[in-house]
N, C-alpha and C positions, 0 to 999 in steps of 0.2 A: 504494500500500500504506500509508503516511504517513497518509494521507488516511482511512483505512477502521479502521486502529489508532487513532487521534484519534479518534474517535466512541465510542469508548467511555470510560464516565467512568472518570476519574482516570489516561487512558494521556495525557501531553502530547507534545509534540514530542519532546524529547530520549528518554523510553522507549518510543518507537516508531522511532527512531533507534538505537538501542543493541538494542531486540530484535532489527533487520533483524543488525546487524552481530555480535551475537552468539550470537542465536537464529538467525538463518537462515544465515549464516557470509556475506552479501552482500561484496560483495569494495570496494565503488562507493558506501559513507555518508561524508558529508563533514559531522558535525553541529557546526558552526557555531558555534552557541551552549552548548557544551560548555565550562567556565569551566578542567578542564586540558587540551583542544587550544589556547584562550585565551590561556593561559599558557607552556605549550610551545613555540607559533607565536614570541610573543614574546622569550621569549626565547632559543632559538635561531637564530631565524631573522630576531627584528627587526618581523616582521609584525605590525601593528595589529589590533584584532579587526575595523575595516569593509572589512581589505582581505585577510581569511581565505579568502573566497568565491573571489576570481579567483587566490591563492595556489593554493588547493589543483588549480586547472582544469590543473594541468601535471601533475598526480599520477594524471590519470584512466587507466584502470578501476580503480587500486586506491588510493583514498583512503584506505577505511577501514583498510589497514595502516600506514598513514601515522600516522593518527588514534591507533591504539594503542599504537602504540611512541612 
């Protein structure tokens, strides 16, 4: 779906990440390059932004609640 919203101009990564989780209510976006999960990650939790990706792999099916709070 990522993949198919990116093809159209001006949708980048992060608002084809953000439609899924907030337009479709996907329960499973883990966006990454999101500069407040970024900062959030860090500072509660310590976590660097290269090390976000296998952070969030314990949070699955519901990253993207993760993500927003």
């Amino acid at each position: 779906m990522v993949e198919r919203l990116t093809r159209v101009r001006g949708v980048g990564l992060w608002t084809a990440e953000m439609f899924l989780m907030f337009g479709l209510g996907r329960p499973d976006v883990w966006p990454v390059r999101d500069l407040g999960l970024r900062r959030a990650a860090a500072r509660l939790f310590g976590v660097a932004p290269e090390a976000l990706p296998a952070f969030g792999e314990a949070f699955r099916p519901y990253r993207s609640h993760l993500a927003w709070y």
